[in-house]
Structures are given as C-alpha cells and as structure tokens.
C-alpha positions as CSV (number, residue, x, y, z in Angstrom):
1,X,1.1,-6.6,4.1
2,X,0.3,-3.9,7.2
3,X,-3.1,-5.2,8.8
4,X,-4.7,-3.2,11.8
5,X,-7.2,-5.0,14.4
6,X,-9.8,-2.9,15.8
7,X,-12.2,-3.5,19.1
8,X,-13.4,-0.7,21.3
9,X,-11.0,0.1,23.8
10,X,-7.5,-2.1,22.6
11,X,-7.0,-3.7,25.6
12,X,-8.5,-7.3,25.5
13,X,-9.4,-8.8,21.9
14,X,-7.3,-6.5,19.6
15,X,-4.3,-6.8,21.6
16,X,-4.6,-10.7,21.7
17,X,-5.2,-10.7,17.8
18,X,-2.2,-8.6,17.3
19,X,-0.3,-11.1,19.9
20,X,-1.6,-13.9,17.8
21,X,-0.9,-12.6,14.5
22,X,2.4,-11.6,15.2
23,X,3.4,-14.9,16.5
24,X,2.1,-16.4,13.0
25,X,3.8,-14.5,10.6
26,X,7.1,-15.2,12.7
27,X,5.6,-19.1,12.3
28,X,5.0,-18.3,8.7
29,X,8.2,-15.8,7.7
30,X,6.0,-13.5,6.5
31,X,7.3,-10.0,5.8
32,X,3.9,-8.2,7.3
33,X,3.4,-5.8,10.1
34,X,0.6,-5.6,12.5
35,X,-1.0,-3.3,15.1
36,X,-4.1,-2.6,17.1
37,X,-6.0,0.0,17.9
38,X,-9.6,0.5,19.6
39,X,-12.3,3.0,18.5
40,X,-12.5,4.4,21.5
41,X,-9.7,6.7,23.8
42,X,-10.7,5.3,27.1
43,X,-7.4,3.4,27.6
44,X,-4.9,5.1,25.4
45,X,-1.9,4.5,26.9
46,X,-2.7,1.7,28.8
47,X,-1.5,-1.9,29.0
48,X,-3.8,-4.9,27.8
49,X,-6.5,-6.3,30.4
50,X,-4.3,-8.5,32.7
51,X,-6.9,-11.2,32.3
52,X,-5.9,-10.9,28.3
53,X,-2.3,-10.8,28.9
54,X,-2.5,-13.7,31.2
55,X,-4.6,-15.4,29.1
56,X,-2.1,-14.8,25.7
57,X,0.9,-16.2,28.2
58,X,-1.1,-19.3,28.6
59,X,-0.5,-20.4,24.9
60,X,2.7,-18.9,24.5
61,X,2.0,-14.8,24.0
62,X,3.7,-11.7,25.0
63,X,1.5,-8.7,25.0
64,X,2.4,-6.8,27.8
65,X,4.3,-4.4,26.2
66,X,1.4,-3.1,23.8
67,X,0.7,0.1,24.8
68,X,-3.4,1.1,23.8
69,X,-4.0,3.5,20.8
70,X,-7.0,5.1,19.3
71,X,-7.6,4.0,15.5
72,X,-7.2,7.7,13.1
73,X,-7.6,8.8,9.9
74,X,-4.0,8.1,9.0
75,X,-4.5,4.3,9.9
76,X,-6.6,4.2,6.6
77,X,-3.9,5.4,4.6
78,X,-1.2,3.4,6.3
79,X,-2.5,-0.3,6.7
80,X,-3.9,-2.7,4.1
81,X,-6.2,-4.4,5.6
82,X,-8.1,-3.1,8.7
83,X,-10.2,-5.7,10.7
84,X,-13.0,-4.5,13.0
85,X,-13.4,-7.4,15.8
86,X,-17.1,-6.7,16.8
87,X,-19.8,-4.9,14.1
88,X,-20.7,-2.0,16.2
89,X,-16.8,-1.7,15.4
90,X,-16.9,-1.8,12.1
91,X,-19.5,1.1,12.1
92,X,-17.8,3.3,14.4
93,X,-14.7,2.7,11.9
94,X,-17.0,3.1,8.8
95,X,-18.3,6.6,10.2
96,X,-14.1,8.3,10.8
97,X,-13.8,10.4,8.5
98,X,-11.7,8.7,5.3
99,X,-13.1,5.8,5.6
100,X,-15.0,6.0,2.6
101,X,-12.4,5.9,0.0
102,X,-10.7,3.4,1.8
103,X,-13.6,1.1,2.1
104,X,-12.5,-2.1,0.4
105,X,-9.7,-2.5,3.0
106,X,-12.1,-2.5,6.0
107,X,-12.9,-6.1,6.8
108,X,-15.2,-7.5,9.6
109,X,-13.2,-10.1,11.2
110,X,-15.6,-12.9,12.0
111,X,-16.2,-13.1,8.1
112,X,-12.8,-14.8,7.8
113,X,-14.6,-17.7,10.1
114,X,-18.5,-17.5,9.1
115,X,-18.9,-14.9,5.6
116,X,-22.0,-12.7,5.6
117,X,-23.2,-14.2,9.0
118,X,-22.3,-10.6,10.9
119,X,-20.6,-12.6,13.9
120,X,-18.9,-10.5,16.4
121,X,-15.7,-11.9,18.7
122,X,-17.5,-11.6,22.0
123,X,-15.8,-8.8,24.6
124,X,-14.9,-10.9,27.3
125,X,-14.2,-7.5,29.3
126,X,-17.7,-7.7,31.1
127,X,-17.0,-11.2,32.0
128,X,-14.6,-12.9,34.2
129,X,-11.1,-14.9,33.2
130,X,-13.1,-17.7,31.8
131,X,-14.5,-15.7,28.8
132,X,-11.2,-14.9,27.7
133,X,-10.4,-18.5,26.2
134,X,-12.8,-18.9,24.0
135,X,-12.5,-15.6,22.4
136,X,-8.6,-16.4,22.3
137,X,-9.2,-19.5,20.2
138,X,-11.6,-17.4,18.1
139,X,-8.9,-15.2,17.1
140,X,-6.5,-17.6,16.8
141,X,-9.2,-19.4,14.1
142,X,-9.6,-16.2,12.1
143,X,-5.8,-15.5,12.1
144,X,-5.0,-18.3,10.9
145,X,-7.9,-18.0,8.1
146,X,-6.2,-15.1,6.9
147,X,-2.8,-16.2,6.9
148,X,-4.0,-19.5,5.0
149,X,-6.0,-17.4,2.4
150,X,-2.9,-15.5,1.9
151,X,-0.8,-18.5,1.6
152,X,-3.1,-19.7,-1.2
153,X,-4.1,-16.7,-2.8
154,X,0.4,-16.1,-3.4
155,X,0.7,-19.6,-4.9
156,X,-2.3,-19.2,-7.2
157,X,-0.2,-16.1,-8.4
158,X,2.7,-17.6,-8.6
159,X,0.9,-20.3,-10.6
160,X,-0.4,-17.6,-12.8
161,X,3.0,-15.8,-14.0
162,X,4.7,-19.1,-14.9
C-alpha cells in the first residue's frame, strides 16, 4: 500500500500525517510506503513548520528531514490511496489534470473520522504552537482509522479464501 497525504503547502499537517503514519506501520509491520505533498509550490524544498516538527518530537516524531514537494500528475499513477487533509484540498487535487481516472483513490481524510460530514483537519499555520496539538491528535485518530480498517478489511479476506 503507497498512500500520499495532501494539505496546501506540506509543511504542517501533511508532514505530521506522514510522521504519524510512518511511525504506525513500523508499529504495525506493515509493508506500505508513505509521502506528502501540498497543492501548492510555495515551500517546495523547505523543511516542515518548526512549530509542526516540535510539536511531532513531543509524542515521539521525527520529521525534520521531510523536505516539501508539490503533489503531480505522476502521484496519481504511483500511490494507492491519496488523502486530501482539508476539502478546498481535495478540489485543488480533483481539478490536476489525471485525476479523473484515478478518482476512486482520492480520499478526504476526515471521512476516515466523521464519513460524509465534509470535515477539514484545521491548518494550524495561521495560529500559534497551541493549534498544532489538536490537529496532531486529529491525525493521529484518522491514521490509525485507516490502519484499523486495513487490519480488518485483510482478516475478512483471509477469512474469505479459507
């Protein structure tokens, strides 16, 4: 499984789902790979928010070395699951150009948490440190929503093929 987090610019909530998700499927031995990018190229190349990397250190994270990247065309072909952390996201995503035929793969993430309600991870850029635990543990929710709907939807198949 290859799944791609997506905010605006990649340097506060998709780099601390990406942090957190990593550190899962490690928890987990999971075979599965995972990236972010933003939608946006104003911080290619840059490091995460230092309120977001301080924050991901205070429960245990690493993401300093993430590095910023703008989401392409080539993500759709390459991931499995794309999810879009905010829904002004998602329709930025949903307008690149192959996005279409790749549709079923591009996921709004707060779904995982609260399906059809259209909830966004708030961006805790515009605020100070304080916004960025809450959002943290928001993430760390839906992560783990996905791993555990993984977890089940594998021994329902393995159920199945007996």
């Amino acid at each position: 499984m290859k799944i791609l987090f997506v905010c605006l610019g990649n340097i506060c909530r998709s780099p601390m789902a990406e942090g957190v998700m990593r550190n899962l499927i490690q928890e987990h031995n999971l075979d599965w790979e995972v990236e972010s990018a933003g939608t946006e190229s104003y911080h290619v190349g840059e490091c995460p928010d230092n309120r977001a990397k301080r924050t991901a250190a205070k429960y245990g994270l690493d993401i300093s070395r993430q590095v910023a990247k703008q989401i392409s065309s080539k993500d759709f072909e390459w991931f499995d699951l794309i999810y879009a952390l905010a829904t002004d996201v998602m329709d930025e995503i949903l307008s690149l150009k192959g996005s279409i035929t790749h549709r079923d793969k591009i996921k709004l993430f707060m779904d995982e948490l609260f399906p059809g309600e259209y909830r966004d991870v708030p961006d805790p850029w515009y605020g100070d440190e304080s916004g960025f635990d809450p959002v943290y543990h928001l993430i760390k929710q839906g992560c783990e929503k996905i791993i555990e709907r993984h977890m089940a939807s594998s021994q329902n198949y393995a159920v199945e093929k007996k």
